[in-house]
C-alpha positions as CSV (number, residue, x, y, z in Angstrom):
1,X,107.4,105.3,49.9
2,X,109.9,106.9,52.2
3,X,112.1,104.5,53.9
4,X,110.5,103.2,57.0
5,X,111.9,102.3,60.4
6,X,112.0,99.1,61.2
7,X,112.4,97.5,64.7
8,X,112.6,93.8,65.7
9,X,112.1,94.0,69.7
10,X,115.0,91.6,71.1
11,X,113.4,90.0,73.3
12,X,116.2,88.0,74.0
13,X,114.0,84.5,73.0
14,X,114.2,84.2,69.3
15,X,116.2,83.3,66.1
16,X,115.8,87.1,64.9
17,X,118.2,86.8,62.3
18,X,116.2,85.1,60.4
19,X,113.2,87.4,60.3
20,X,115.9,90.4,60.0
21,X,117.3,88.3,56.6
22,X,113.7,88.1,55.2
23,X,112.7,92.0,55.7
24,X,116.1,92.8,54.8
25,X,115.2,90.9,51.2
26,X,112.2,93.5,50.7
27,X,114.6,95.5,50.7
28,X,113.9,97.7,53.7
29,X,116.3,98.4,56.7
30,X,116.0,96.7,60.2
31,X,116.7,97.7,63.2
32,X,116.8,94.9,66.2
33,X,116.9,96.6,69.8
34,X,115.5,96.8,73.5
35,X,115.6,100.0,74.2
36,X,112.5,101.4,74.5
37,X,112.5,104.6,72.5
38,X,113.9,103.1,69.9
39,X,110.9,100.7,69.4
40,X,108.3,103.5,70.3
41,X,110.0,105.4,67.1
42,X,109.3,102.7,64.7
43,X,107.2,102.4,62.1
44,X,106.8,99.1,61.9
45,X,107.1,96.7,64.8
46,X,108.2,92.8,64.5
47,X,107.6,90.4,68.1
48,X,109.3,87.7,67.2
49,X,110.0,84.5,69.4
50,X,110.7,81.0,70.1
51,X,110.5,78.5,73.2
52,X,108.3,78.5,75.7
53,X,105.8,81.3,76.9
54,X,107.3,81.6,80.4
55,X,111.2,82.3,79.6
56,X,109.8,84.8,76.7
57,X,108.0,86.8,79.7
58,X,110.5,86.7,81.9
59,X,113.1,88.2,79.4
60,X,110.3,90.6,78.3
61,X,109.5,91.4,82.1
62,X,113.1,91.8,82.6
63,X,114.0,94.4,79.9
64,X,111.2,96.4,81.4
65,X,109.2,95.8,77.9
66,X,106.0,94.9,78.9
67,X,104.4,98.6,79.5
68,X,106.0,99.6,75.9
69,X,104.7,97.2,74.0
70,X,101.0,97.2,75.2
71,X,101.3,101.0,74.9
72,X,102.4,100.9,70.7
73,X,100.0,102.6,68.0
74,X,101.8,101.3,65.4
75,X,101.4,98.3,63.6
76,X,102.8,95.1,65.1
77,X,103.2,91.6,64.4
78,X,103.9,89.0,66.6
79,X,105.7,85.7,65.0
80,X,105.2,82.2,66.2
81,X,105.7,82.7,69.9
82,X,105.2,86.2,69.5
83,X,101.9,86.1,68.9
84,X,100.9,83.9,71.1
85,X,102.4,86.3,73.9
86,X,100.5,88.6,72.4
87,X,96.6,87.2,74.2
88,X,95.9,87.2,77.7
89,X,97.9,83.8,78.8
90,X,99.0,80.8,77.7
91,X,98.7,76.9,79.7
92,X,102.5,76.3,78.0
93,X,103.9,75.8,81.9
94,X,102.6,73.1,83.4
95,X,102.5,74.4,86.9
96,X,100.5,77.7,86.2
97,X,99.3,79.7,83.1
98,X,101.7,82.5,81.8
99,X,100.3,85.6,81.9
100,X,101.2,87.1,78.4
101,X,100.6,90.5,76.9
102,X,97.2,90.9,76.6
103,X,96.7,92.7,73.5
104,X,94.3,90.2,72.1
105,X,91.6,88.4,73.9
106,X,92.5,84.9,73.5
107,X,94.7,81.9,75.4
108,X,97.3,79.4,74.2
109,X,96.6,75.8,75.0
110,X,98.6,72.7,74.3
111,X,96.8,71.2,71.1
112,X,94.6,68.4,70.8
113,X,95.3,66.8,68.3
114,X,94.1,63.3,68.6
115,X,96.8,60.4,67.1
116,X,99.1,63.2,65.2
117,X,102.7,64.1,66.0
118,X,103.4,67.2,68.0
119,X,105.0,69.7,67.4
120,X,102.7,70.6,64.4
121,X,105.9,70.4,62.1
122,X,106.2,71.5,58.5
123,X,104.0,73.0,55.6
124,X,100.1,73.3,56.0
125,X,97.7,74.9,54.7
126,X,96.3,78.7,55.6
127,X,92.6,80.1,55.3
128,X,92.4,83.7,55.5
129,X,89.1,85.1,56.6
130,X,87.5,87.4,54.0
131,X,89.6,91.0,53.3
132,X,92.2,89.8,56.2
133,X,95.1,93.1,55.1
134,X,98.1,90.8,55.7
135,X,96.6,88.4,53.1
136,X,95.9,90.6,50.3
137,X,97.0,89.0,47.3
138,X,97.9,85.6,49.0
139,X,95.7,82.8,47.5
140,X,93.6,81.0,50.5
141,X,95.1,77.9,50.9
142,X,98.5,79.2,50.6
143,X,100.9,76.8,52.4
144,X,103.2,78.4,55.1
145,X,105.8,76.3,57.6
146,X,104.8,75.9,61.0
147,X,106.4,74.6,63.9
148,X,104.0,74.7,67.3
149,X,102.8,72.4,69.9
150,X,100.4,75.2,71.9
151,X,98.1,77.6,69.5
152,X,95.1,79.8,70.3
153,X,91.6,78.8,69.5
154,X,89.1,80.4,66.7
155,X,87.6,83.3,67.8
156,X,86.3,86.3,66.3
157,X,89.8,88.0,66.7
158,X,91.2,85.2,63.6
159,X,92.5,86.6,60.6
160,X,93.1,83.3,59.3
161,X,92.9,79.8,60.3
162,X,94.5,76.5,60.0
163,X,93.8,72.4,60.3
164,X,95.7,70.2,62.2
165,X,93.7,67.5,63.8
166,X,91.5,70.5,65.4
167,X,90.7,74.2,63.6
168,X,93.0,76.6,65.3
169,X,94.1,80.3,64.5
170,X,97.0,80.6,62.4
171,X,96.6,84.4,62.8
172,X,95.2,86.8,65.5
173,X,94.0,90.4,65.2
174,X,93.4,93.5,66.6
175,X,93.8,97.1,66.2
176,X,97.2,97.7,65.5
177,X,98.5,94.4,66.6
178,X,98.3,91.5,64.6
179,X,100.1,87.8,65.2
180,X,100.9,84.7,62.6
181,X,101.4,81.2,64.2
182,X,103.6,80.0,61.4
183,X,106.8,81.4,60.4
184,X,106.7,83.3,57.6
185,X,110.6,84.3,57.2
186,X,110.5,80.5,56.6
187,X,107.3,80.4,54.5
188,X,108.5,80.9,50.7
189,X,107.3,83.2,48.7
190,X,103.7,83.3,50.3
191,X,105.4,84.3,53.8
192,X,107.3,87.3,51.6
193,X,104.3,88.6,50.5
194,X,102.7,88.5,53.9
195,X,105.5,90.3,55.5
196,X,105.5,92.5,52.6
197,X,101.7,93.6,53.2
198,X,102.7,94.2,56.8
199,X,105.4,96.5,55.7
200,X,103.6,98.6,53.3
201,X,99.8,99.0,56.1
């Protein structure tokens, strides 16, 4: 396979090096930039983020992003806070809900979770839904490291799915957008093999 570009969008909320480190180890080259015709010329497009839904818009609003990402044919996949910018809004600031990307029908909401700790910390369990692409290969109830307190319900966009004292999606798809709750730079060999899949769609 010719060597492919690859862009991480800075979106100027998000430990990036450590997704760049974990493409980087399947051997491809990574490119991490705003500028806008750099990610349209990618092949492969990586949303990653962390914090909290409002501060990631208003960096994304800010580097004039928005219009470029909702606009991209190409596959993209949004990690941890990146996906969940990637539905319609998410409840993470208390005053008001965030409006988010919209690229898959969906909203965050803070997670009930009865009598267990949030954040949803550490290594659970993943259940893909049947011929999910960026599970090929990956045995359901593969463990992958998560690290959330907000996540987006089941719906018939979930590509897999997730238990933490209520079902929720641990990843979202849609055309050529897909999102993963948990992180899979930090997710072991299973996570390698997911981002790997994602490389090679």
């Amino acid at each position: 396979m010719a060597s492919q570009q690859i862009v991480i969008v800075n979106t100027g909320c998000a430990n990036i090096s450590s997704v760049k480190f974990a493409v980087e180890r399947l051997g491809s080259q990574v490119i991490v930039s705003d500028d806008i015709q750099v990610i349209q010329a990618a092949d492969k497009v990586f949303l990653p983020g962390v914090g909290s839904a409002n501060a990631a818009m208003a960096s994304i609003h800010k580097k004039q992003l928005v219009g470029c990402i909702q606009s991209l044919t190409q596959p993209v996949l949004g990690i941890c806070l990146g996906m969940q910018l990637m539905v319609e809004k998410s409840e993470e600031s208390l005053t008001d809900n965030t409006p988010c990307l919209d690229l898959i029908p969906g909203q965050v909401k803070r997670m009930q979770v009865g009598d267990l700790r949030l954040p949803h910390m550490g290594w659970n369990t993943v259940t893909p839904v049947a011929d999910a692409p960026l599970f090929k290969g990956i045995d359901s109830g593969s463990y992958f490291y998560f690290v959330h307190s907000f996540a987006a319900a089941v719906s018939e966009f979930t590509m897999a799915s997730c238990q933490y004292g209520m079902d929720f999606s641990a990843a979202i798809h849609k055309d050529n957008f897909f999102g993963v709750q948990f992180h899979p730079e930090r997710s072991s060999d299973a996570g390698a093999h997911l981002l790997k899949n994602f490389i090679d769609l």
